[in-house]
C-alpha positions as CSV (number, residue, x, y, z in Angstrom):
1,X,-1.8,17.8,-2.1
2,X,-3.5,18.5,1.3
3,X,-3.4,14.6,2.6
4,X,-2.6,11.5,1.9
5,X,-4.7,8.9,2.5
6,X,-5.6,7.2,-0.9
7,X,-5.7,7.8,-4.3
8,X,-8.4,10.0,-4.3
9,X,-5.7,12.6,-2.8
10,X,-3.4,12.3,-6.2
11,X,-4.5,14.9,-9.4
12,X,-2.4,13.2,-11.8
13,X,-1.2,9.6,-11.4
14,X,1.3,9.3,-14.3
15,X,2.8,12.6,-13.1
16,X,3.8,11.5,-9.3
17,X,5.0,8.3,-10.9
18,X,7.2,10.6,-12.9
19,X,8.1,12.6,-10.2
20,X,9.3,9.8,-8.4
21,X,11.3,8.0,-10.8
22,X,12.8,11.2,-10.9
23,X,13.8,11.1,-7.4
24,X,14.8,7.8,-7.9
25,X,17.6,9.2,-11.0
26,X,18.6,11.9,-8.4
27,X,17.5,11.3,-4.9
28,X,18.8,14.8,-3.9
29,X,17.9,17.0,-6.5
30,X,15.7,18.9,-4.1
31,X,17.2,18.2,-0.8
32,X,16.5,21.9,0.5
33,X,12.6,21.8,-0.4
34,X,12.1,20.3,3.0
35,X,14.7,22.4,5.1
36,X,13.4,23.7,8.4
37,X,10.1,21.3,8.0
38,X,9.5,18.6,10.8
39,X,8.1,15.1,10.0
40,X,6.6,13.0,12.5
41,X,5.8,9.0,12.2
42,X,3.6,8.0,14.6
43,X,3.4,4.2,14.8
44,X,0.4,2.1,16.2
45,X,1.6,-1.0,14.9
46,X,5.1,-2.4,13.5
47,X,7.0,-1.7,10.5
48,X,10.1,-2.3,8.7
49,X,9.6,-1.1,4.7
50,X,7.2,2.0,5.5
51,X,9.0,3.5,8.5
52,X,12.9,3.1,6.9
53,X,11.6,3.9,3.5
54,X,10.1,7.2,4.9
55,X,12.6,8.1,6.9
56,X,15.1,8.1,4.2
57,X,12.5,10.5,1.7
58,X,12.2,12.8,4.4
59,X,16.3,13.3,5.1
60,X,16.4,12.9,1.1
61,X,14.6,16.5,1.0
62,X,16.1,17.8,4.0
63,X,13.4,17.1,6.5
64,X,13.8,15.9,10.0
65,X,11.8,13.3,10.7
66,X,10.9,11.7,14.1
67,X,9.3,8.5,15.2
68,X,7.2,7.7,17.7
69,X,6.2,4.2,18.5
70,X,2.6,5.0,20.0
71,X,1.5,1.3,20.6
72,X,5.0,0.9,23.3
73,X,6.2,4.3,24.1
74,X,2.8,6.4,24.5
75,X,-0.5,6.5,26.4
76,X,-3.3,4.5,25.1
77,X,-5.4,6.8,22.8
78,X,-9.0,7.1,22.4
79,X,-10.4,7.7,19.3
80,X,-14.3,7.5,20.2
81,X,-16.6,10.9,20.3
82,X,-18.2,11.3,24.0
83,X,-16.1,8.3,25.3
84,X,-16.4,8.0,29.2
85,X,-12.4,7.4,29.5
86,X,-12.9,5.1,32.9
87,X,-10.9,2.5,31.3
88,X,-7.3,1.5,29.7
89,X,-7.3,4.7,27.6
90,X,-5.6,7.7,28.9
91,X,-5.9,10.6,26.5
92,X,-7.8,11.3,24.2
93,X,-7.3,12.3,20.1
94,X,-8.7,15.6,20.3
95,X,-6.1,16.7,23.2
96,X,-3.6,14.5,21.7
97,X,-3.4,14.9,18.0
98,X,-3.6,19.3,18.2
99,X,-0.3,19.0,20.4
100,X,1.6,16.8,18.0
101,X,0.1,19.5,15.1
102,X,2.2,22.2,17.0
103,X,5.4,19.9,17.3
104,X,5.2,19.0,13.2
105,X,4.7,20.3,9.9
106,X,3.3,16.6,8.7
107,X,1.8,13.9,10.5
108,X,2.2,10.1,9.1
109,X,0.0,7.6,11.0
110,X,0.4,3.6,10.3
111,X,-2.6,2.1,12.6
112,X,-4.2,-1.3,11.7
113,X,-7.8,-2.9,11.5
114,X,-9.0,-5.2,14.2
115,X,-10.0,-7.9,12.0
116,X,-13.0,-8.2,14.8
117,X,-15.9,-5.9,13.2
118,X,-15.8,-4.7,10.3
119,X,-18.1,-1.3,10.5
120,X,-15.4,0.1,13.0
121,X,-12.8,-1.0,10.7
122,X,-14.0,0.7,7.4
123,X,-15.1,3.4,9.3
124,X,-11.4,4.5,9.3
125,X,-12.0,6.4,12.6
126,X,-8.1,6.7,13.5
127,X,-7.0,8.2,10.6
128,X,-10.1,10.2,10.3
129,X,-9.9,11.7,14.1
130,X,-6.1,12.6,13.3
131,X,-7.0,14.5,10.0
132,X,-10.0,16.2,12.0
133,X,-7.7,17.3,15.5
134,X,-3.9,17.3,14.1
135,X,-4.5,20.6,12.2
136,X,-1.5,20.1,9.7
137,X,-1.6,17.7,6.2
138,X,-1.4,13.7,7.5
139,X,0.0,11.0,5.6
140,X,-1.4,7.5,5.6
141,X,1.8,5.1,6.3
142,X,-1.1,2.3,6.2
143,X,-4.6,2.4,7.6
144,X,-7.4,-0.2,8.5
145,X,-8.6,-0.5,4.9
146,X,-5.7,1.0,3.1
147,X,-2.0,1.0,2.3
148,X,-1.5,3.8,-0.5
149,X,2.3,4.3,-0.1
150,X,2.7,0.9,-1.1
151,X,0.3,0.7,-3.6
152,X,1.8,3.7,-5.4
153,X,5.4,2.3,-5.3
154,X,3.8,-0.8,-7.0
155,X,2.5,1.5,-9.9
156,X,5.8,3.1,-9.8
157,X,7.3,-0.5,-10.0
158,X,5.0,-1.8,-12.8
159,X,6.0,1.6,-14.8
160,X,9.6,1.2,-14.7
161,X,9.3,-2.3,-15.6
162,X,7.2,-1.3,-18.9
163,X,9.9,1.2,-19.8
164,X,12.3,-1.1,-19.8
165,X,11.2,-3.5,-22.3
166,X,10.0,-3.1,-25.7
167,X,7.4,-2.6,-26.6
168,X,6.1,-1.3,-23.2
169,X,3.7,-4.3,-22.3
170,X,6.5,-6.8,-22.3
171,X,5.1,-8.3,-25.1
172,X,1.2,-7.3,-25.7
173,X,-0.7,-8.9,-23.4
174,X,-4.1,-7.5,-22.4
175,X,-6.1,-9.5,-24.6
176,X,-5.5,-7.1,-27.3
177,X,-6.1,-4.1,-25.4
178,X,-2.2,-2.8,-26.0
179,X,-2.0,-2.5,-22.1
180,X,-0.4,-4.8,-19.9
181,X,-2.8,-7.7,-18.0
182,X,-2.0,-7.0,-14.2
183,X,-3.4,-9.8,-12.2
184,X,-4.1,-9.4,-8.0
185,X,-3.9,-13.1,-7.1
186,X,-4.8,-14.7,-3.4
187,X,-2.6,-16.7,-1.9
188,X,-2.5,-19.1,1.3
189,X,-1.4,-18.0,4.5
190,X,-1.3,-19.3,8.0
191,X,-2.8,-16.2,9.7
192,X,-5.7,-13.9,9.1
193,X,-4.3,-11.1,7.2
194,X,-6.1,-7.4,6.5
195,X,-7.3,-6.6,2.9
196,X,-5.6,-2.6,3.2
197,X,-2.8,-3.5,0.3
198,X,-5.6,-5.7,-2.1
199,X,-7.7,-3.0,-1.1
200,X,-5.8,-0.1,-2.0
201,X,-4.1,-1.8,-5.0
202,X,-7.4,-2.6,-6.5
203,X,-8.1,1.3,-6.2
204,X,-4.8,2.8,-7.3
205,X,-4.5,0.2,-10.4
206,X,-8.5,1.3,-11.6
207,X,-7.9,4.6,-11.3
208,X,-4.6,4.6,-13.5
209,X,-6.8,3.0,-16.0
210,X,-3.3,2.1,-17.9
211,X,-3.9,-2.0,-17.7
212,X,-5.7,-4.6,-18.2
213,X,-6.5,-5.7,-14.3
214,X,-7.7,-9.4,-13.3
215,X,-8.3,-10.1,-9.4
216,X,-8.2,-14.0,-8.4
217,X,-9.3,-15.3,-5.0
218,X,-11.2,-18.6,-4.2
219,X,-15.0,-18.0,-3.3
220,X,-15.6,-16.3,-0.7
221,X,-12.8,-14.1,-0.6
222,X,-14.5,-10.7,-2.6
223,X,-13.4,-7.4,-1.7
224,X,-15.4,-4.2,-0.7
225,X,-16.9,-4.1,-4.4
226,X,-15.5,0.1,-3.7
227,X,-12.5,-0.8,-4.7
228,X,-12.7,-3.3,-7.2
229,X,-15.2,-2.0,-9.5
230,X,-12.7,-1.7,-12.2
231,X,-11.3,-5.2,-12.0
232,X,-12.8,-8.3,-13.7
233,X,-12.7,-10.7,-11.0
234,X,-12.2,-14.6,-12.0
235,X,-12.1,-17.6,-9.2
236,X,-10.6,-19.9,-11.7
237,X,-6.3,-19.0,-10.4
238,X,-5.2,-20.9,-13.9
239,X,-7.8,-19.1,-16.1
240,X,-7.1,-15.4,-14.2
241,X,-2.9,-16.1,-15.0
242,X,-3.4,-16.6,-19.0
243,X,-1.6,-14.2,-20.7
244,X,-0.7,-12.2,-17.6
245,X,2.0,-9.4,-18.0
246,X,2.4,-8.7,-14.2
247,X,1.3,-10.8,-11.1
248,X,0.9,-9.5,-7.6
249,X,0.6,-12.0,-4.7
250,X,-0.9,-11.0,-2.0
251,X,-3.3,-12.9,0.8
252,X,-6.5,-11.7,2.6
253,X,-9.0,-12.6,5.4
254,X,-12.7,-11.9,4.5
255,X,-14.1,-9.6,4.1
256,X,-18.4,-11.0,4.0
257,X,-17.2,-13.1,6.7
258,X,-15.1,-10.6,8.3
259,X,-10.7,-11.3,9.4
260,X,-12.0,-15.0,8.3
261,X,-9.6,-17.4,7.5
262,X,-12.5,-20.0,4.7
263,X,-9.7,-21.3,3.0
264,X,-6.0,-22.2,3.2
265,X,-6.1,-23.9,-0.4
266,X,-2.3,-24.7,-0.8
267,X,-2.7,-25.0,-4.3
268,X,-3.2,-21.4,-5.0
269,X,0.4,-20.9,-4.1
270,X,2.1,-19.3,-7.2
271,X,5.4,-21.3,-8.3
272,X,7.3,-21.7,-11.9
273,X,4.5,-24.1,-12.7
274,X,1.8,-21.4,-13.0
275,X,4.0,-18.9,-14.6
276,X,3.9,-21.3,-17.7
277,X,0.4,-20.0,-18.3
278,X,1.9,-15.8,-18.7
279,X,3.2,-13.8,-20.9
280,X,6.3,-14.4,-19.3
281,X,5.0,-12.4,-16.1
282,X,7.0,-10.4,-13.3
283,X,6.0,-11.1,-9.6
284,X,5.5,-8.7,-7.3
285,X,4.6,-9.1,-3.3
286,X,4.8,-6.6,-1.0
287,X,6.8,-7.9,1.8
288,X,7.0,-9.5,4.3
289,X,5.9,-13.0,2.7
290,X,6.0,-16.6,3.8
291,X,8.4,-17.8,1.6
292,X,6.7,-21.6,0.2
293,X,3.4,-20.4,1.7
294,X,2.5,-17.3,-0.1
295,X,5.6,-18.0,-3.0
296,X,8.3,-20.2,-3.7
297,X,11.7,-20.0,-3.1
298,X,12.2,-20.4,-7.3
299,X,10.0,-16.9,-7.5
300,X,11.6,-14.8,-5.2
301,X,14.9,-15.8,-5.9
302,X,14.4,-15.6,-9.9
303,X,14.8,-13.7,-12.2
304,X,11.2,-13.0,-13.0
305,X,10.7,-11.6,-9.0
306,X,10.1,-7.6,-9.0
307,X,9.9,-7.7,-4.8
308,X,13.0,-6.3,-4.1
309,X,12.6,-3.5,-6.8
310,X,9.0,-3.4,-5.5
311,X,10.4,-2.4,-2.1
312,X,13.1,-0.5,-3.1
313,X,10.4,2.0,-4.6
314,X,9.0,2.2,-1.8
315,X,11.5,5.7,-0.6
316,X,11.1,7.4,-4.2
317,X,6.9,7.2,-3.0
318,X,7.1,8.7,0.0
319,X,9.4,11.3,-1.3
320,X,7.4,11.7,-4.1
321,X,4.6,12.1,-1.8
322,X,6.0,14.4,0.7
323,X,7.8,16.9,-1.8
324,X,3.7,17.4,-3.2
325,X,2.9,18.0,0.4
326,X,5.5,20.2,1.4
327,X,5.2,22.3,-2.0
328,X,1.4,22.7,-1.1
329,X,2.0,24.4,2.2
């Protein structure tokens, strides 16, 4: 593995899902793969799950890894070819990103869409430039369009909740199909959020091609039709939750009417209610969530919530992730 930016990176789903897992069983079993081998995580916006969790796979394989909080420690960056810096930017990517190349053996970036035009945002031009200057194998830690650490702990997740049930589905849902119905559903929130982790876990879930996958939104709320081409997308919430094996909550803004808020339908709100119409379903969410906005209270704090096993997987990803990486060099 050379990058990672999204699934199209990963050879063989099932097999980094193993790996991790195994990681997860024996968090050290290869804690000198990484020895002598720098990591750094440059942050353009906050985190709490992806820096922590990343840190911890790094020291887990005995890498050092160092953050770097570009948004408040470092000078403004410009990203755009044949930019006339007379403004608030002060360096530029391609004198920037070649220097941090020589001071790491990886590069993680976690930058953020603007939510204000969506050609610049899809355009993935941070991620992109760093990949182009750095010179040594980047990580994505989430992009404008994308969050593929998370979305592979969530595979990860759903996996080791199959194979801990019998039979594997949790019961045979999937209309037949012997896989388990995965449903991406909306929900209500009180700001406009990106689409990166429906995005992304449209993408990663089609291309494990191991479920029977539903996404649920009201009108108006369709993804970039890239990602979900192998989804069967339902606007009917009560219809899409039938029979459902696993439910992921998750809001977005627009995307046709880009960062648009078009509805804040409190009804789409999954509570116990809803869950009535599953096959007994686990909930995932990716954190952070609006507890009574997004989910309530009875979800998270149930027994049927998967979130804090969700996050939890988060470190055997990365470290999944990074031991491909550092094995490739």
């Amino acid at each position: 593995m050379k990058n990672f930016i999204s699934v199209n990176d990963v050879d063989n789903i099932n097999a980094l899902v193993e790996q991790a897992l195994k990681y997860k069983a024996d968090p050290f079993a290869d804690k000198q793969l990484g020895a002598g081998k720098r990591i750094g995580l440059l942050f353009l916006n906050p985190s709490l799950r992806t820096r922590l969790s990343t840190q911890v796979a790094a020291a887990n394989l005995g890498m050092e890894a160092i953050v770097f909080n570009v948004d408040k420690e470092g000078w403004a960056l410009e990203f755009a070819e044949g930019a006339i810096m007379n403004g608030t930017t002060v360096e530029h990517i391609k004198d920037a990103a070649p220097v941090l190349g020589q001071y790491f053996d990886i590069l993680s970036v976690r930058t953020f869409p603007s939510l204000q035009n969506r050609e610049d945002d899809y355009a993935e031009t941070v991620i992109n430039q760093f990949i182009k200057y750095a010179g040594v194998p980047i990580v994505s830690l989430e992009s404008a369009t994308l969050h593929p650490l998370q979305s592979l702990a969530d595979i990860i997740t759903i996996q080791e909740s199959r194979l801990s049930v019998s039979p594997p589905t949790g019961g045979g849902g999937g209309g037949g199909t012997g896989k388990p119905k995965v449903v991406l559903t909306w929900a209500p929130h009180v700001k406009a959020l990106p689409q990166c982790v429906a995005n992304s876990f449209a993408q990663w879930v089609g291309g494990w091609n191991e479920t029977e996958f539903v996404i649920t939104h009201p009108e108006g709320y369709e993804l970039d039709e890239a990602f979900t081409k192998n989804a069967t997308i339902i606007t009917n919430q009560d219809e899409a939750l039938k029979n459902a094996d696993y439910i992921y909550v998750k809001n977005w803004s627009s995307y046709k009417d880009y960062g648009k808020i078009i509805s804040s339908d409190t009804d789409w709100m999954l509570n116990i209610k809803k869950l009535a119409l599953t096959n007994d379903a686990k909930v995932m969410h990716c954190l952070p969530v609006r507890r009574n906005v997004e989910l309530s209270d009875e979800i998270l704090d149930g027994t049927k919530s998967l979130v804090t096993q969700q996050a939890g997987n988060r470190v055997w990803a990365a470290q999944a992730v990074l031991s491909e990486i550092v094995k490739s060099m």
